[in-house]
MIVEXBA-105015 format. One record per residue (C-alpha): residue in three letters; y negated, z, x negated; residue number from 1. Coordinates in nm, 3 decimals. Layout:
N
type:c2:c3:c1:seq
ALA:Y:Z:X:NUM
...
END
This chain:
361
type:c2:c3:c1:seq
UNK:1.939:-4.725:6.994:1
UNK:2.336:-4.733:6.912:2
UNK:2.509:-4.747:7.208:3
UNK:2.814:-4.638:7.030:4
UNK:2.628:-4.342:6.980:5
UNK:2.573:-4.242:7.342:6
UNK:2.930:-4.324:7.379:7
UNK:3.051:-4.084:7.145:8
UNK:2.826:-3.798:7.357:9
UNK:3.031:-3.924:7.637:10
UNK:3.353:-3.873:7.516:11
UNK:3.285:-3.547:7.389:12
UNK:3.173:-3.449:7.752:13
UNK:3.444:-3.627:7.965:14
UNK:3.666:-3.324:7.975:15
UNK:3.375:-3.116:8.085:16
UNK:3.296:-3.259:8.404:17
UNK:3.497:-3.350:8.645:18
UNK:3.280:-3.680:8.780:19
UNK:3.316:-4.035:8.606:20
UNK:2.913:-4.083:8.441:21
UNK:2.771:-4.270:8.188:22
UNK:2.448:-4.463:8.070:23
UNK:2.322:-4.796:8.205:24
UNK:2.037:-4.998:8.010:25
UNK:1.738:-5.155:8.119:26
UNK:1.918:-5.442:8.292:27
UNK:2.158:-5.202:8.493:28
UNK:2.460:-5.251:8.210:29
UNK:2.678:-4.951:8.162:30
UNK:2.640:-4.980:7.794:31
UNK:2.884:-4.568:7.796:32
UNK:3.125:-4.437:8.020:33
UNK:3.365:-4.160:8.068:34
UNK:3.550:-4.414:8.231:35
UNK:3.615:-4.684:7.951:36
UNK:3.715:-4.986:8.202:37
UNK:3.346:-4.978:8.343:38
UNK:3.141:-5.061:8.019:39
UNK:3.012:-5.413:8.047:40
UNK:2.969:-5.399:8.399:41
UNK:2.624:-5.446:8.573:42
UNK:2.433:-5.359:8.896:43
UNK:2.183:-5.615:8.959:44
UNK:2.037:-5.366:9.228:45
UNK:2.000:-5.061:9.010:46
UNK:1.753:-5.258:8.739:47
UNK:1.455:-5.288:8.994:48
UNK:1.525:-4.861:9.057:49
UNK:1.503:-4.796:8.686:50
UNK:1.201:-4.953:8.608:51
UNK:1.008:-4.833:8.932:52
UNK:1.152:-4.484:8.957:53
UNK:0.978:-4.147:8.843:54
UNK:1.276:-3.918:8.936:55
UNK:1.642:-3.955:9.038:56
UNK:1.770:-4.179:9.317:57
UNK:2.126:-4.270:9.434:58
UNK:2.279:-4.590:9.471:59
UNK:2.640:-4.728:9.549:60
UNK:2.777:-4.317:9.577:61
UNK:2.611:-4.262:9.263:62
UNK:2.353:-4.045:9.118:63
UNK:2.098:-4.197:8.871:64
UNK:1.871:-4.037:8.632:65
UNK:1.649:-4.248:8.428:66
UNK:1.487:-4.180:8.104:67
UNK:1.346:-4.306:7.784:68
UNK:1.000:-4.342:7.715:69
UNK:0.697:-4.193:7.971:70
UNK:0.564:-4.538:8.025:71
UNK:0.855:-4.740:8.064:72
UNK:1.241:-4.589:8.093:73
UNK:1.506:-4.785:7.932:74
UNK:1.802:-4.589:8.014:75
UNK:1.967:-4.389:8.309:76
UNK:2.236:-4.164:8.351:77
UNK:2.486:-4.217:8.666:78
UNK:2.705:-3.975:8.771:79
UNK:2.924:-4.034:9.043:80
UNK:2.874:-3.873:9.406:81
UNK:2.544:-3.797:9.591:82
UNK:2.556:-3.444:9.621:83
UNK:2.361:-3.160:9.456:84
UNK:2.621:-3.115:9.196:85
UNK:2.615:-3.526:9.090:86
UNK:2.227:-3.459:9.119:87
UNK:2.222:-3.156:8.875:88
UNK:2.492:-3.321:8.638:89
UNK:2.272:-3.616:8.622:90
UNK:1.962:-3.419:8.553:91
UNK:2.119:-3.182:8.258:92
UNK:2.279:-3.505:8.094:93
UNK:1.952:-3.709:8.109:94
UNK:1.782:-3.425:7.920:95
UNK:2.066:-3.462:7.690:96
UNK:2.060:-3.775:7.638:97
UNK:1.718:-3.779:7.613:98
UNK:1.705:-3.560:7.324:99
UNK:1.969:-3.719:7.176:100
UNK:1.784:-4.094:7.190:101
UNK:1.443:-3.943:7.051:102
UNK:1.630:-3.744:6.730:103
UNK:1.820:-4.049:6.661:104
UNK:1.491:-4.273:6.665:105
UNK:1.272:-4.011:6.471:106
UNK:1.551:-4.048:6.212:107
UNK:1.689:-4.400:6.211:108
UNK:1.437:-4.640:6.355:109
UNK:1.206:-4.829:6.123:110
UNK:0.958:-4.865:6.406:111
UNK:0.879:-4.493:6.430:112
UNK:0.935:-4.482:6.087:113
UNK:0.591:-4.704:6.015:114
UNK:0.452:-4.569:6.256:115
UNK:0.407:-4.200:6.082:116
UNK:0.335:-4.392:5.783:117
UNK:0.019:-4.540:5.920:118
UNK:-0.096:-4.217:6.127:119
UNK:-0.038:-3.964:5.790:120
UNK:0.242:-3.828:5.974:121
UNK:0.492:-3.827:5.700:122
UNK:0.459:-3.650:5.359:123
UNK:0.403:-3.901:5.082:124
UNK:0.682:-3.782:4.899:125
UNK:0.919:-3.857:5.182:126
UNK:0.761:-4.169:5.217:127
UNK:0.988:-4.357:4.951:128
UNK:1.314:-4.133:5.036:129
UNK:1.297:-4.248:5.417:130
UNK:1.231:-4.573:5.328:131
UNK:1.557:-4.565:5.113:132
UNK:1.786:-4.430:5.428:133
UNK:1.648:-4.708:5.643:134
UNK:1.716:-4.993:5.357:135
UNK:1.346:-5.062:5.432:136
UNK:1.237:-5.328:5.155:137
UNK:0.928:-5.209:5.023:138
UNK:0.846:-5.503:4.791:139
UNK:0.700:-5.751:5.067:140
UNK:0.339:-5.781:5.150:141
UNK:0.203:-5.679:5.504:142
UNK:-0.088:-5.666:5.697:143
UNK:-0.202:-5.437:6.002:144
UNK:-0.414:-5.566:6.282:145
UNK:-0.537:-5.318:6.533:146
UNK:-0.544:-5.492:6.891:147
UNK:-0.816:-5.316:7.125:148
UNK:-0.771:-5.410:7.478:149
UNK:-1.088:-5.495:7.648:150
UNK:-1.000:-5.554:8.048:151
UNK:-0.759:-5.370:8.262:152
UNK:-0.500:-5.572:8.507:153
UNK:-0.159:-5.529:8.575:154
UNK:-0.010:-5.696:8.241:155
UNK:0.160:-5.478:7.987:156
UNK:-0.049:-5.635:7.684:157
UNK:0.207:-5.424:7.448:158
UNK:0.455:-5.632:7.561:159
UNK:0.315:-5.980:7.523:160
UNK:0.259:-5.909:7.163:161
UNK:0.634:-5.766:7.142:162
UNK:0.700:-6.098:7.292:163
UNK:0.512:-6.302:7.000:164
UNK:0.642:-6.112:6.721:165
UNK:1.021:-6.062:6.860:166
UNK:1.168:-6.027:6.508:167
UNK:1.156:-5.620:6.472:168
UNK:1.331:-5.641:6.123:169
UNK:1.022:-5.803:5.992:170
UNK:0.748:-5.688:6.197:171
UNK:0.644:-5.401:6.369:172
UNK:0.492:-5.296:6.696:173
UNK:0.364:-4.978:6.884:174
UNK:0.114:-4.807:7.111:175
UNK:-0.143:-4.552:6.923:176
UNK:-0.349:-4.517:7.295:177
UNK:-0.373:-4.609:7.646:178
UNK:-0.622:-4.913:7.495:179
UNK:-0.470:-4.983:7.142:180
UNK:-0.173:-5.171:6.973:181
UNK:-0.052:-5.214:6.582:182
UNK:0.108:-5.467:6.440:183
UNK:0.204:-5.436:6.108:184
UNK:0.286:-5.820:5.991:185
UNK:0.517:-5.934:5.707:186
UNK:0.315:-6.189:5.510:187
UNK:0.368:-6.466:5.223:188
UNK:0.231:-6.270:4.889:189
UNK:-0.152:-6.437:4.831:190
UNK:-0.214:-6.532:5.188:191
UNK:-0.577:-6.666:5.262:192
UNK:-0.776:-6.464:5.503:193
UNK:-0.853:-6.753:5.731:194
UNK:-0.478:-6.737:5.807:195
UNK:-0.488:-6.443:5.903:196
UNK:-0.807:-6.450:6.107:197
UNK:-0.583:-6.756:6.275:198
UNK:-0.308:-6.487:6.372:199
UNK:-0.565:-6.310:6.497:200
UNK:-0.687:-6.536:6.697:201
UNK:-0.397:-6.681:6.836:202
UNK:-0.324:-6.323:6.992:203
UNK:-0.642:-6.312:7.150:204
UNK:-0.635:-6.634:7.276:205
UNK:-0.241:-6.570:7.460:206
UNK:-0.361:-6.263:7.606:207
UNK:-0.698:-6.420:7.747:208
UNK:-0.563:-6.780:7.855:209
UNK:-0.239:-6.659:7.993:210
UNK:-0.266:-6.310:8.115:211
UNK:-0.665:-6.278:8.125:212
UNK:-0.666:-6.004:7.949:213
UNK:-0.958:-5.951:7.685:214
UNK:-0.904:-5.822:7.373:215
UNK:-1.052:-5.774:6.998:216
UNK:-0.851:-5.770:6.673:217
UNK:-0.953:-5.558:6.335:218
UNK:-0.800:-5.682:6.042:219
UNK:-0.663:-5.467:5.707:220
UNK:-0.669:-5.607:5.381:221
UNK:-0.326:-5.722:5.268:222
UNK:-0.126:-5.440:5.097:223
UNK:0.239:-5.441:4.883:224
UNK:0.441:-5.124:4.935:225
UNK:0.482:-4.898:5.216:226
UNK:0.176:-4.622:5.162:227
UNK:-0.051:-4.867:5.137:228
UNK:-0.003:-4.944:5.502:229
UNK:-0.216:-4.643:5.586:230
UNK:-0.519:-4.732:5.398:231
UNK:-0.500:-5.092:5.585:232
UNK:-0.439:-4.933:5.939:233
UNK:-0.768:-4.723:5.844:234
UNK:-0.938:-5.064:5.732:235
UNK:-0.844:-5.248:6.030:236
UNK:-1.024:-4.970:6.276:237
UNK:-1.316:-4.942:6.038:238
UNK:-1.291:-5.320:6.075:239
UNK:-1.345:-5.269:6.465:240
UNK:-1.584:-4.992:6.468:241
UNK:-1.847:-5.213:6.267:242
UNK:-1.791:-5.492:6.419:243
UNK:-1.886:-5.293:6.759:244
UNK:-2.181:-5.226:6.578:245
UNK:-2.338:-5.541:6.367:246
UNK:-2.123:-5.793:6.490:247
UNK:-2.091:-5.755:6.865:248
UNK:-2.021:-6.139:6.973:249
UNK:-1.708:-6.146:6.734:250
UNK:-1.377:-6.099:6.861:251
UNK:-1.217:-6.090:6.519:252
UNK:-1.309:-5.878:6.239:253
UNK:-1.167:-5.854:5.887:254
UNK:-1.212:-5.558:5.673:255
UNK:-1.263:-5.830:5.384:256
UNK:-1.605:-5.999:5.571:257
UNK:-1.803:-5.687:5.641:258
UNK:-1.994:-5.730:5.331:259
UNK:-2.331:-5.503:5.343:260
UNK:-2.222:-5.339:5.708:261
UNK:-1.923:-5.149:5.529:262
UNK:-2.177:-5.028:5.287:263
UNK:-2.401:-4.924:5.591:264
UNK:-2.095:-4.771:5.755:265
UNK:-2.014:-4.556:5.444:266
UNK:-2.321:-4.412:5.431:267
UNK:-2.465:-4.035:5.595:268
UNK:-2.618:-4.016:5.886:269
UNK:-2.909:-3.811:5.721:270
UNK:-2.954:-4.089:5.379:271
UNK:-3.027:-4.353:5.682:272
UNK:-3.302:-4.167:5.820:273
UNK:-3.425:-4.088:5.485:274
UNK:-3.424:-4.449:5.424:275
UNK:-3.574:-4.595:5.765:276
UNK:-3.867:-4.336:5.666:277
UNK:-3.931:-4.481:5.339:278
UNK:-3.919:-4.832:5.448:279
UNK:-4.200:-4.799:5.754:280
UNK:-4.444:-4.581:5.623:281
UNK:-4.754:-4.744:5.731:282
UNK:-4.525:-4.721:6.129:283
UNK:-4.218:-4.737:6.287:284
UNK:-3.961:-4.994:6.355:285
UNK:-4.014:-4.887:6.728:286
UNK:-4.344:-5.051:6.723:287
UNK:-4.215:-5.376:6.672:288
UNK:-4.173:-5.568:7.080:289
UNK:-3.882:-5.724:7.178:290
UNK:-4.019:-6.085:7.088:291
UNK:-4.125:-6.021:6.773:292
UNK:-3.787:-5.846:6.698:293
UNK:-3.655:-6.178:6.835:294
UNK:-3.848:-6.352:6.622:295
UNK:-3.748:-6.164:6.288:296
UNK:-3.381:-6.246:6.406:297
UNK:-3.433:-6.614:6.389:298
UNK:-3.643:-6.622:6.066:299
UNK:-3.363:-6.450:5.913:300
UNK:-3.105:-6.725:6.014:301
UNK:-3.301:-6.975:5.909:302
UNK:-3.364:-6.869:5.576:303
UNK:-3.683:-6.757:5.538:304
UNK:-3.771:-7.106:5.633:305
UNK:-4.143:-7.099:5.800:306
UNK:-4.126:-7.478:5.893:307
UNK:-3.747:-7.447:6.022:308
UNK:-3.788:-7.166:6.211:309
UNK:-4.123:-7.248:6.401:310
UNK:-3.908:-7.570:6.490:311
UNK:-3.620:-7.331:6.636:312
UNK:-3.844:-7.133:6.820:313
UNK:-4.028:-7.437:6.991:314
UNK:-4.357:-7.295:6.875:315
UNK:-4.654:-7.441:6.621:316
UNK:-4.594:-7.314:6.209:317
UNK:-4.929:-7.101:6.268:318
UNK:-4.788:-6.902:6.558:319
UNK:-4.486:-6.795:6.353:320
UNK:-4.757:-6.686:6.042:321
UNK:-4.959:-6.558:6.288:322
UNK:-4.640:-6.312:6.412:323
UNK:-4.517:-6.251:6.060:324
UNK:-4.894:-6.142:5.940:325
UNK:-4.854:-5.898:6.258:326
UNK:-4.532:-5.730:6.126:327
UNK:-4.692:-5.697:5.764:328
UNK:-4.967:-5.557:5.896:329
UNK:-4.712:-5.260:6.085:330
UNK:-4.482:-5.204:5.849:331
UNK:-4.662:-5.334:5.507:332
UNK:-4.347:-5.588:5.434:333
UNK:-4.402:-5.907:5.449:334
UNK:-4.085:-6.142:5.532:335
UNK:-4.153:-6.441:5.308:336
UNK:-4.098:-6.251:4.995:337
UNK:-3.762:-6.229:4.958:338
UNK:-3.736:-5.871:4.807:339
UNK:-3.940:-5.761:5.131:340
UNK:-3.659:-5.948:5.380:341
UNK:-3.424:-5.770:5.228:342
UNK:-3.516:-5.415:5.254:343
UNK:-3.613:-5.529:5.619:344
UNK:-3.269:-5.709:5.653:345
UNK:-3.067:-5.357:5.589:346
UNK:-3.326:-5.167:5.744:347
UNK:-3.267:-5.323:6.110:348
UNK:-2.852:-5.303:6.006:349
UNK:-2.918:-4.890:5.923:350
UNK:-3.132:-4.839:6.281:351
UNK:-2.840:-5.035:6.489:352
UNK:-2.591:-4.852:6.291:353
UNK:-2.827:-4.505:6.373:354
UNK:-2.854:-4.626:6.734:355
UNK:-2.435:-4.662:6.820:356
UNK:-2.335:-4.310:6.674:357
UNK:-2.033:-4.490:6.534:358
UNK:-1.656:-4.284:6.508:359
UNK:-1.596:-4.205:6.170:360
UNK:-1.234:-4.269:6.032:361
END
């Protein structure tokens, strides 16, 4: 925000009221002032009030207002005097300025700016024409990550990653919910997804070591030019919601590694259960126990490796035949052929993905 813009709302005002009043920051600096002399000046005992307070308060014979955004003000209007008139001065300009502040950043800043670009709140003819106004350089690649916050404590996570990415020409930063953050990254052109999932994980890892706060990242695919950067915001929550779903130990997820799960993801509701029909026929996946699911689970990391597996499972090679006759005999597949462990493989992925009742995007 210009402060030579609230200044010039000042000075058009001055002659209107007969009280000195202005605008101090965040930090308590009068940053505008009817009275000229006073900008640059700063009340170390007014910053505390502005951060804490919900309405007006007075301090030093004057009246303070703050404002800004709901969570956080990061401005007040003063007015000089304690009475009912400095209180309703300070209350009129505070709207005022208030107004003024969120015109001036629906127009002019770049963070607001992407931030309708990757919620479809600008028309994509207007995209290019904004961009233009703002000098915005479109030509750069960039990548969104969507931070979920896991744990609730007293830490502003918001503002640790504001704090790790402080340059705002080149990266970008904001709130969609109570529980999630964007980042939209500038990036070298060709960058290799392992550096990426490093970003990632370097967030996670600040936020959990330092503040113990847990959190889970959902990586876009790397885009050039500013429309683009919707279609990766909508990656990097697709990103999250399947990893909820197939890949619930991982912490980071990339659009670019959900292989058959995006497919899964994709697909109706109605198709699945068409599909988990066709696959049991002779019964259904429900009959299978919880050890023998267990067991399919481990036969599948190992490859469809009898010998391995039995070995992993600290039992003898006949048990594990013994088990995997058992599920041919349910559902008439039988996992050592490897067409069968397929069509089991996606089968399991399409009940989970049945089970979670997933949010669509």
């Amino acid at each position: 925000m210009s402060n030579k813009l609230f200044q010039s709302v000042v000075h058009q005002m001055r002659d209107s009221l007969d009280r000195v009043f202005g605008v101090v920051d965040e930090t308590a600096t009068i940053i505008s002032c009817s009275d000229i002399s006073k900008i640059g000046e700063i009340n170390e005992y007014v910053s505390l009030d502005i951060n804490e307070a919900t309405g007006g308060f007075v301090r030093d014979g004057y009246t303070y207002k703050p404002f800004g955004s709901e969570s956080k003000p990061e401005f007040a209007v003063f007015v000089e005097g304690i009475d009912e008139t400095a209180a309703r001065y300070a209350n009129l300009l505070s709207v005022s300025f208030s107004n003024i502040k969120q015109y001036y950043d629906e127009k002019y800043d770049r963070n607001n700016f992407i931030k309708n670009v990757i919620l479809d709140n600008i028309l994509p003819g207007d995209i290019y024409i904004k961009a233009r106004e703002l000098h915005f350089n479109t030509d750069v690649s960039r990548v969104v990550l969507l931070i979920r916050v896991l744990s609730d404590n007293d830490v502003s996570a918001y503002e640790v990653v504001q704090n790790l990415f402080p340059d705002k020409q080149k990266d970008f930063i904001f709130n969609i919910s109570e529980k999630d953050i964007v980042l939209v990254k500038e990036i070298r052109a060709g960058i290799d997804s392992k550096d990426l999932a490093k970003l990632a994980r370097s967030i996670v890892d600040t936020l959990s070591s330092e503040f113990y706060t847990q959190s889970t990242v959902g990586i876009g695919t790397a885009v050039t030019g500013i429309k683009e950067l919707a279609r990766s915001f909508k990656e990097a929550q697709v990103a999250l919601e399947v990893g909820k779903v197939f890949d619930t130990e991982k912490i980071i997820v990339s659009y670019d590694n959900l292989g058959i799960a995006r497919l899964i993801y994709q697909l109706p509701t109605t198709l699945c259960e068409m599909f988990l029909k066709e696959v049991f026929k002779k019964g259904s996946i429900e009959s299978l126990d919880h050890e023998t699911l267990f067991t399919i689970q481990r036969f599948f990391e190992n490859n469809l490796n009898v010998s391995e597996t039995s070995r992993k499972l600290f039992v003898h090679r006949n048990t594990l035949v013994y088990r995997l006759e058992k599920i041919k005999k349910l559902t008439g597949l039988d996992l050592r052929e490897f067409d069968h462990a397929i069509i089991f493989k996606v089968a399991l992925m399409v009940k989970r993905y049945l089970v979670s009742n997933p949010v669509k995007y």
